[in-house]
SEFIZA-3560 file (N, C-alpha, C; in Angstrom, 3 decimals):
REM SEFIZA-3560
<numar><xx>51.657</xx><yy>-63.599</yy><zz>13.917</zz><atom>N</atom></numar>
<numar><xx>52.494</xx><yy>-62.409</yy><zz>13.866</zz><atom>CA</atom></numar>
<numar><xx>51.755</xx><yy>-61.251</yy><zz>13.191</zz><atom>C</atom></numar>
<numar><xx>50.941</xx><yy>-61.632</yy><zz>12.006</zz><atom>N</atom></numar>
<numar><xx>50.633</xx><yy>-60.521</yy><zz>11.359</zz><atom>CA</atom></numar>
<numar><xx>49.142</xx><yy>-59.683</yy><zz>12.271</zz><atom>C</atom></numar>
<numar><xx>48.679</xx><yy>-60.271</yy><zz>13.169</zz><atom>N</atom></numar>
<numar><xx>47.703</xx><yy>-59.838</yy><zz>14.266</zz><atom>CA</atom></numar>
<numar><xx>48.277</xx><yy>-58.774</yy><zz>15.009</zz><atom>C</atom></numar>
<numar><xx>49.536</xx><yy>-59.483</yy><zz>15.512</zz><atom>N</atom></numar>
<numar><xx>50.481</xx><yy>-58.390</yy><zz>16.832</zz><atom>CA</atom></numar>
<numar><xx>50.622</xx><yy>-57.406</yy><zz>15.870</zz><atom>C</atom></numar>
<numar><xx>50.880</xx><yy>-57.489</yy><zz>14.394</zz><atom>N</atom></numar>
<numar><xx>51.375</xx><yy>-56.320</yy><zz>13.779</zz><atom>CA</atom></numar>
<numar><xx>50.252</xx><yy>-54.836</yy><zz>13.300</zz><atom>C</atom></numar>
<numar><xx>49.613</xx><yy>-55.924</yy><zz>13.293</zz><atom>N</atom></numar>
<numar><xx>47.969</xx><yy>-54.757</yy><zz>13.273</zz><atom>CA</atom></numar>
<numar><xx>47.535</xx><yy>-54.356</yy><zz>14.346</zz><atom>C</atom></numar>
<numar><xx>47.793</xx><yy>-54.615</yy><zz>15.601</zz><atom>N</atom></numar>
<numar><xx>47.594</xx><yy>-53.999</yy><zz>16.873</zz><atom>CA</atom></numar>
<numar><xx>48.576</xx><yy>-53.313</yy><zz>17.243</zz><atom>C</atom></numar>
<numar><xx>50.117</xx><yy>-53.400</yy><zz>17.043</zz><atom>N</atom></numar>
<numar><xx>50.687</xx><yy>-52.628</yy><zz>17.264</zz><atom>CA</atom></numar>
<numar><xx>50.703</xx><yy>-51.271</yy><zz>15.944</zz><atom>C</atom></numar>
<numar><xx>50.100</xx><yy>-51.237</yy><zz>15.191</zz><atom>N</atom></numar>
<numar><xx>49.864</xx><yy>-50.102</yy><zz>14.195</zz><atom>CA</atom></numar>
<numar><xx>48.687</xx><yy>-49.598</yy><zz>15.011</zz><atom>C</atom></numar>
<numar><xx>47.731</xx><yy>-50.307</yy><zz>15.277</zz><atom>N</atom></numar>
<numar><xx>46.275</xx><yy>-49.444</yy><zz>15.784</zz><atom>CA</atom></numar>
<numar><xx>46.780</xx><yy>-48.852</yy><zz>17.211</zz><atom>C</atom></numar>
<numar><xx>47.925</xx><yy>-49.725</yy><zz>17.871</zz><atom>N</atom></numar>
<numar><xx>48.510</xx><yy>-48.705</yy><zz>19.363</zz><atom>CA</atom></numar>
<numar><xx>48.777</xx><yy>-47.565</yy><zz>18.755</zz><atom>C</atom></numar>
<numar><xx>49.864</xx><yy>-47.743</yy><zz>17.804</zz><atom>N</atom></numar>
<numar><xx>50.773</xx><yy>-46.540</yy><zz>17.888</zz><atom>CA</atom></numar>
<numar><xx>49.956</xx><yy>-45.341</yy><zz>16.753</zz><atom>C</atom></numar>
<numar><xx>48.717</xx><yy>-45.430</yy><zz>15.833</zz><atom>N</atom></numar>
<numar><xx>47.739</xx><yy>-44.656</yy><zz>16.067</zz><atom>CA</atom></numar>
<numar><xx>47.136</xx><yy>-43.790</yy><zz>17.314</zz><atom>C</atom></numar>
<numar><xx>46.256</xx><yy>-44.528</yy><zz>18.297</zz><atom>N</atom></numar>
<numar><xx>46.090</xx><yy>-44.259</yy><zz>19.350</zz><atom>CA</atom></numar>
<numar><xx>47.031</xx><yy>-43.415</yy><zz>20.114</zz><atom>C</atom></numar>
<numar><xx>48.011</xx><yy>-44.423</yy><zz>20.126</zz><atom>N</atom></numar>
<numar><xx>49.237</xx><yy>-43.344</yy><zz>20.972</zz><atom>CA</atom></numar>
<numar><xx>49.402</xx><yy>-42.083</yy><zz>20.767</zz><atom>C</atom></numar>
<numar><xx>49.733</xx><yy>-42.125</yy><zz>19.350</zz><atom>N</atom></numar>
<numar><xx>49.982</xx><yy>-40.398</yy><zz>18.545</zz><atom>CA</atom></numar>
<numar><xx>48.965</xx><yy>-39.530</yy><zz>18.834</zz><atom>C</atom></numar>
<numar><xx>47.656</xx><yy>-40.308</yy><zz>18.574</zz><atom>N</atom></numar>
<numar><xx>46.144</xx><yy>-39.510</yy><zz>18.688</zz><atom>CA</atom></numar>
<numar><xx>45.951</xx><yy>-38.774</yy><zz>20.041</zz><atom>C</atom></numar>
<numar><xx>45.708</xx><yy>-39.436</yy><zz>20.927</zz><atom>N</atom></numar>
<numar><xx>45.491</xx><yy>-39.422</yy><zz>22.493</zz><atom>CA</atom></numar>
<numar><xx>46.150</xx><yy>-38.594</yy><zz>22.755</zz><atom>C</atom></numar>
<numar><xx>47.964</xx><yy>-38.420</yy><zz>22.674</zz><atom>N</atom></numar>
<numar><xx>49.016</xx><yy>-37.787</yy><zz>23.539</zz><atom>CA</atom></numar>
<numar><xx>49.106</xx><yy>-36.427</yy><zz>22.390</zz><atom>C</atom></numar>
<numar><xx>48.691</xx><yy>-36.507</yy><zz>21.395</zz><atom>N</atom></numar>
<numar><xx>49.538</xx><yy>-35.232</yy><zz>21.034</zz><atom>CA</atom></numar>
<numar><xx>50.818</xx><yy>-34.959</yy><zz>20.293</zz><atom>C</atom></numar>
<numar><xx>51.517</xx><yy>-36.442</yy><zz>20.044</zz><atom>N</atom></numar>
<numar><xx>52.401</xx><yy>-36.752</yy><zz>20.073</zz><atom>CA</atom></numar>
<numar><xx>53.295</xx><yy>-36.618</yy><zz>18.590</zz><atom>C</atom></numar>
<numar><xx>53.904</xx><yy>-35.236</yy><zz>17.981</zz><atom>N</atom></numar>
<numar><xx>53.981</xx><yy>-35.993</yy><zz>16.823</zz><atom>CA</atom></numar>
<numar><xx>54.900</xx><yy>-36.784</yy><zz>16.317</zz><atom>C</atom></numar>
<numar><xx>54.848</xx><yy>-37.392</yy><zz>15.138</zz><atom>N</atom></numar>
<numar><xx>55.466</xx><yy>-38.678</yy><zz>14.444</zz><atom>CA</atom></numar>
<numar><xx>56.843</xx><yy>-38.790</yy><zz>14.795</zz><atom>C</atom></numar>
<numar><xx>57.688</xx><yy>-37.604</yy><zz>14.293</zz><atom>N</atom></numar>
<numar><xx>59.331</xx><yy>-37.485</yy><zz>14.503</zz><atom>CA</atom></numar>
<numar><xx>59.641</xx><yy>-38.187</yy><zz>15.540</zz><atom>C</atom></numar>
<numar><xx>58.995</xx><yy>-37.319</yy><zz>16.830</zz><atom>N</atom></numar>
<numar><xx>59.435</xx><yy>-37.420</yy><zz>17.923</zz><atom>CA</atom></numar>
<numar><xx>59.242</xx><yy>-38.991</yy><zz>18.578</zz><atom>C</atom></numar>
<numar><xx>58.264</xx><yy>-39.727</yy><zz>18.277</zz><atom>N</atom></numar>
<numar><xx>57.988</xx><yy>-40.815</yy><zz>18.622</zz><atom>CA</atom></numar>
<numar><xx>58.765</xx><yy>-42.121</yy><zz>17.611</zz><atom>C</atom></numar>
<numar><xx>59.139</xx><yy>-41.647</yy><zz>15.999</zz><atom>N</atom></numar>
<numar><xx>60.348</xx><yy>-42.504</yy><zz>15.630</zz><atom>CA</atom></numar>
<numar><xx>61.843</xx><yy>-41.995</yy><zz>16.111</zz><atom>C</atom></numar>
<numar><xx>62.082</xx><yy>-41.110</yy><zz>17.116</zz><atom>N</atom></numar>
<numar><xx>63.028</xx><yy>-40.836</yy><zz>16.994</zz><atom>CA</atom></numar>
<numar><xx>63.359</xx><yy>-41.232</yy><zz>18.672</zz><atom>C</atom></numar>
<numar><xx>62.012</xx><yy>-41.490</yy><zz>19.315</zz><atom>N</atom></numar>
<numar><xx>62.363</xx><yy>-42.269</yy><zz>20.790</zz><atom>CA</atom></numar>
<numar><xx>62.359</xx><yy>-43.922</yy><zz>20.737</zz><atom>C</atom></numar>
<numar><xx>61.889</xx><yy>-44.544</yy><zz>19.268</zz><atom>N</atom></numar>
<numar><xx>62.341</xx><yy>-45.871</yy><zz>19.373</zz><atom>CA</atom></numar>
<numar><xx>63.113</xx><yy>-46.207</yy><zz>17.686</zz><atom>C</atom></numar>
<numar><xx>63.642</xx><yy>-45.284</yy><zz>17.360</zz><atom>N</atom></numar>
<numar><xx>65.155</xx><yy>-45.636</yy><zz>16.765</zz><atom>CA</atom></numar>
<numar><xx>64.698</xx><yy>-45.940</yy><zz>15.600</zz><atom>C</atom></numar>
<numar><xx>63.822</xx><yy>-45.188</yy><zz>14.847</zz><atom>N</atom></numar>
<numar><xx>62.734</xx><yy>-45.712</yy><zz>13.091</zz><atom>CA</atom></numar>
<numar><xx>62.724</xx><yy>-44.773</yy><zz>12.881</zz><atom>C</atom></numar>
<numar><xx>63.163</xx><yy>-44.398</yy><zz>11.471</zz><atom>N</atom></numar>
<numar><xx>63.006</xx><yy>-43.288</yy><zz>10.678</zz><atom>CA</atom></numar>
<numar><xx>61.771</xx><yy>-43.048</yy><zz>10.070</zz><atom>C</atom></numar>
<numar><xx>61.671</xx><yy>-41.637</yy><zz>10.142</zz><atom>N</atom></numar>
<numar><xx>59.904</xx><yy>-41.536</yy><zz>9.965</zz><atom>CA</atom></numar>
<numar><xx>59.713</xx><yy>-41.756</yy><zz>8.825</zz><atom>C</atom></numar>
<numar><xx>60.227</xx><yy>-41.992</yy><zz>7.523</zz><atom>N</atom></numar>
<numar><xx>59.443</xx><yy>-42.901</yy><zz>6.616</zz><atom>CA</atom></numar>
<numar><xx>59.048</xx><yy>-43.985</yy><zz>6.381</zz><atom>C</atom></numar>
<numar><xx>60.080</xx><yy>-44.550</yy><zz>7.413</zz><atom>N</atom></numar>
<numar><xx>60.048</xx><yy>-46.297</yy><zz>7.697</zz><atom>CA</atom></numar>
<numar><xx>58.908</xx><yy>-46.451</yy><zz>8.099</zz><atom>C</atom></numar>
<numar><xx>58.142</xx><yy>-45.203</yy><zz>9.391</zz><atom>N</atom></numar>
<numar><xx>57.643</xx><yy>-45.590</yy><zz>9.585</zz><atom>CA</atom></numar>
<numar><xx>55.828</xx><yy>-45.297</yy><zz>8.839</zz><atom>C</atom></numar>
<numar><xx>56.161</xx><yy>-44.901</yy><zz>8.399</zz><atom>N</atom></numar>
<numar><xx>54.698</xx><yy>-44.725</yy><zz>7.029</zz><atom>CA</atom></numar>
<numar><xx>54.649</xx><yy>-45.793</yy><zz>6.484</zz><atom>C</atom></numar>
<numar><xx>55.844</xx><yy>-46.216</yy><zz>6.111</zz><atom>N</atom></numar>
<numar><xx>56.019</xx><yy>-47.452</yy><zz>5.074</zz><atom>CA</atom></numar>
<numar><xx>55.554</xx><yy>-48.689</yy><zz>5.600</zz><atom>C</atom></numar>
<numar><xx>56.203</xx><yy>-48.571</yy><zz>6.714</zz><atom>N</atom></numar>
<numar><xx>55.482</xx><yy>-49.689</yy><zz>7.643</zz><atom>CA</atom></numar>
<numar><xx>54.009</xx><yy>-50.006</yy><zz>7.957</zz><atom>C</atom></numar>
<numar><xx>53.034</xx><yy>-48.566</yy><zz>8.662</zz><atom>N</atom></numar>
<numar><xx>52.211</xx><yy>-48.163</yy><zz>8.834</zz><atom>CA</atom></numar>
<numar><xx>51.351</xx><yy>-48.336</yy><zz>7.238</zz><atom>C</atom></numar>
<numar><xx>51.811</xx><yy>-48.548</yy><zz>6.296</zz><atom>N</atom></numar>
<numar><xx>51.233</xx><yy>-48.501</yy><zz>5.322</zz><atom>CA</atom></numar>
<numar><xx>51.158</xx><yy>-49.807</yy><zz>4.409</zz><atom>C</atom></numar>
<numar><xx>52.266</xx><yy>-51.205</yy><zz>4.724</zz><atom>N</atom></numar>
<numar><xx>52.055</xx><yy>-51.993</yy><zz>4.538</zz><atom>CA</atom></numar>
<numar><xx>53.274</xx><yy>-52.207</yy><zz>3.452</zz><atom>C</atom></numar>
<numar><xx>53.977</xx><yy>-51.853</yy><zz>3.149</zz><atom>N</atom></numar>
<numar><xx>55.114</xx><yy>-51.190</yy><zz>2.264</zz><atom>CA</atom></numar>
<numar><xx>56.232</xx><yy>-51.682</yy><zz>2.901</zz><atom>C</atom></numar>
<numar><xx>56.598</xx><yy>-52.488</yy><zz>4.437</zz><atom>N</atom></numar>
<numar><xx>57.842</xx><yy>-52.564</yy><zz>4.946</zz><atom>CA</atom></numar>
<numar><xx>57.768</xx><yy>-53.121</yy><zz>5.584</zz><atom>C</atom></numar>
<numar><xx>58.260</xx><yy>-54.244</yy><zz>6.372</zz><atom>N</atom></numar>
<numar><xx>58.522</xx><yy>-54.828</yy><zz>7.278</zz><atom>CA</atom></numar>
<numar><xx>59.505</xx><yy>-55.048</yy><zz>8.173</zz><atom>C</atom></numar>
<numar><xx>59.090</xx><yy>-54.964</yy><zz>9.027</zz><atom>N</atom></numar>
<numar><xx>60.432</xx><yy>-54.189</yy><zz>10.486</zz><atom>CA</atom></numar>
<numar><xx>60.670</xx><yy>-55.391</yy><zz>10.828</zz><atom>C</atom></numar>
<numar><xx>62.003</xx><yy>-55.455</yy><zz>11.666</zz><atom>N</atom></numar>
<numar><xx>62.797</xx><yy>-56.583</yy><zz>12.449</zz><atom>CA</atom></numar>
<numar><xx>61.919</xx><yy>-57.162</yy><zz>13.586</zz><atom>C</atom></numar>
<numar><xx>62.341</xx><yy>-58.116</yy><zz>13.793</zz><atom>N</atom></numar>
<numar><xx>61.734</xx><yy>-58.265</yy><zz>15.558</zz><atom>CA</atom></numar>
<numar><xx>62.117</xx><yy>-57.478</yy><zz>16.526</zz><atom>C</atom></numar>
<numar><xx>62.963</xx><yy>-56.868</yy><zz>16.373</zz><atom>N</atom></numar>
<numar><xx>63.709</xx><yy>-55.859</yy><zz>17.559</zz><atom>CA</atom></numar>
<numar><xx>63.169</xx><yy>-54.664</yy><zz>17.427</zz><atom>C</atom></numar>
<numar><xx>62.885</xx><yy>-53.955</yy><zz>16.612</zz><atom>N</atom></numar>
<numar><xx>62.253</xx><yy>-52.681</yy><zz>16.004</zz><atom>CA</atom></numar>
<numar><xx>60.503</xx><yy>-52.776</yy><zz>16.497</zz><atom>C</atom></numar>
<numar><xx>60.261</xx><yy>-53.884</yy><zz>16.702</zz><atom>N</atom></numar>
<numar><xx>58.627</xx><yy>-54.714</yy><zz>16.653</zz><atom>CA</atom></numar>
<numar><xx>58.828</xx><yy>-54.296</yy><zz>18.523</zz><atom>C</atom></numar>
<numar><xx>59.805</xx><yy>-55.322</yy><zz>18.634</zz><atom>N</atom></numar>
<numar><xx>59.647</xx><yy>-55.326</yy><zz>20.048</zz><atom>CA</atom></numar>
<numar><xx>60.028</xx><yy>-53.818</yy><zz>21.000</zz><atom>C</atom></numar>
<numar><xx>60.889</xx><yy>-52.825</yy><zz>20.373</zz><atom>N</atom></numar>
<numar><xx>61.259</xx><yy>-51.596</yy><zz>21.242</zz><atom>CA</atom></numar>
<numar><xx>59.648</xx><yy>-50.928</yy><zz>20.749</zz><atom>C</atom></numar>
<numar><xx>59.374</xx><yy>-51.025</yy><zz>19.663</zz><atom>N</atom></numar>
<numar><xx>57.930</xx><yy>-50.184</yy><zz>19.863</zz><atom>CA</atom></numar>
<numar><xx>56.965</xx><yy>-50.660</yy><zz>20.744</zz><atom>C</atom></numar>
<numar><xx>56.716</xx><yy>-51.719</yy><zz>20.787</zz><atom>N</atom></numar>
<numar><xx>55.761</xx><yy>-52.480</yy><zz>21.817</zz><atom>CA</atom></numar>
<numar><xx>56.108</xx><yy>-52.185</yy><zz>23.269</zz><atom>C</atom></numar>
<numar><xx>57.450</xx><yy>-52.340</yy><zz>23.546</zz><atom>N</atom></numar>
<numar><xx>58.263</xx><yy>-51.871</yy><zz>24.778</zz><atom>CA</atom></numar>
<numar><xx>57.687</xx><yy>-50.400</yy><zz>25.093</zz><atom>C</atom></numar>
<numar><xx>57.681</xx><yy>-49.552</yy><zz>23.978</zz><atom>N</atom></numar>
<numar><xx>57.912</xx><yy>-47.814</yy><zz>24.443</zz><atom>CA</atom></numar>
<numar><xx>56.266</xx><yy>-47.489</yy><zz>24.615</zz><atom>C</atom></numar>
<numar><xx>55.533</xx><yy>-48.198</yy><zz>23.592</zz><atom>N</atom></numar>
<numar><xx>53.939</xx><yy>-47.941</yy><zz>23.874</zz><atom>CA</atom></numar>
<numar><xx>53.641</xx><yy>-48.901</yy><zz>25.119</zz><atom>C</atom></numar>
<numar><xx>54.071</xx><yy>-49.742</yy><zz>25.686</zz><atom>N</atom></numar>
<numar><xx>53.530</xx><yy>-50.572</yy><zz>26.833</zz><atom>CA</atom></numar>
<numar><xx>53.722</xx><yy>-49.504</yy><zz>27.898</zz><atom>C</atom></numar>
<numar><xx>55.074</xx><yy>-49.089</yy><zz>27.983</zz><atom>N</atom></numar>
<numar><xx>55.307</xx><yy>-48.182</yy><zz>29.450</zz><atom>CA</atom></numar>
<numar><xx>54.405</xx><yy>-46.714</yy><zz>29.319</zz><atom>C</atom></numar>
<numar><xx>53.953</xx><yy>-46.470</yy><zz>28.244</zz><atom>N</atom></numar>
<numar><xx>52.615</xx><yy>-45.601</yy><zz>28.535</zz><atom>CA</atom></numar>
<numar><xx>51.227</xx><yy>-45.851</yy><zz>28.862</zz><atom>C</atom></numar>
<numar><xx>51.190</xx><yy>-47.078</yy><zz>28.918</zz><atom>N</atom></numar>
<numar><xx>49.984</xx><yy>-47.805</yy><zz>28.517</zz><atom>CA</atom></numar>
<numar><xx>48.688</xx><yy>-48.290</yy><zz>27.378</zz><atom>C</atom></numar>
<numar><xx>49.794</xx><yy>-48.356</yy><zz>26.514</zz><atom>N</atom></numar>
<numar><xx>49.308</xx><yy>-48.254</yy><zz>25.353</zz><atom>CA</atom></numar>
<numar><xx>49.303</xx><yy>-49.698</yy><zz>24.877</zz><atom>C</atom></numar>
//
C-alpha cells in the first residue's frame, strides 16, 4: 500500500505540473480539502481507501 501511495503523490505532482492545474481546483474535483491535501502530500495524513481510490480514478482518466 505504502508504494501505490508514493506513486499516487508522484502522479498527482506530475498531474498539477504538466496541466497547469492548480491545487484548489484539482481537490475540489475529487472531494479533499486542500490542506488535507498537503498534509497528505506531506506525510502528515492518511486518506481513506475511497479518497485513494477517486484520486487514482480522476488522474487515470487523464492519463496520469
Amino acid at each position: 500500500m505504502e508504494e501505490f501511495i508514493m506513486s499516487l503523490i508522484t502522479r498527482c505532482q506530475r498531474f498539477l505540473e504538466e496541466l497547469g492545474i492548480p491545487v484548489t481546483v484539482f481537490c475540489k474535483k475529487v472531494e479533499l480539502s486542500t490542506p488535507s491535501f498537503y498534509k497528505w502530500r506531506n506525510g502528515e495524513l492518511n486518506l481513506s481507501d475511497a479518497t485513494l481510490e477517486r484520486i487514482d480514478g480522476y488522474l487515470s482518466k487523464y492519463g496520469f
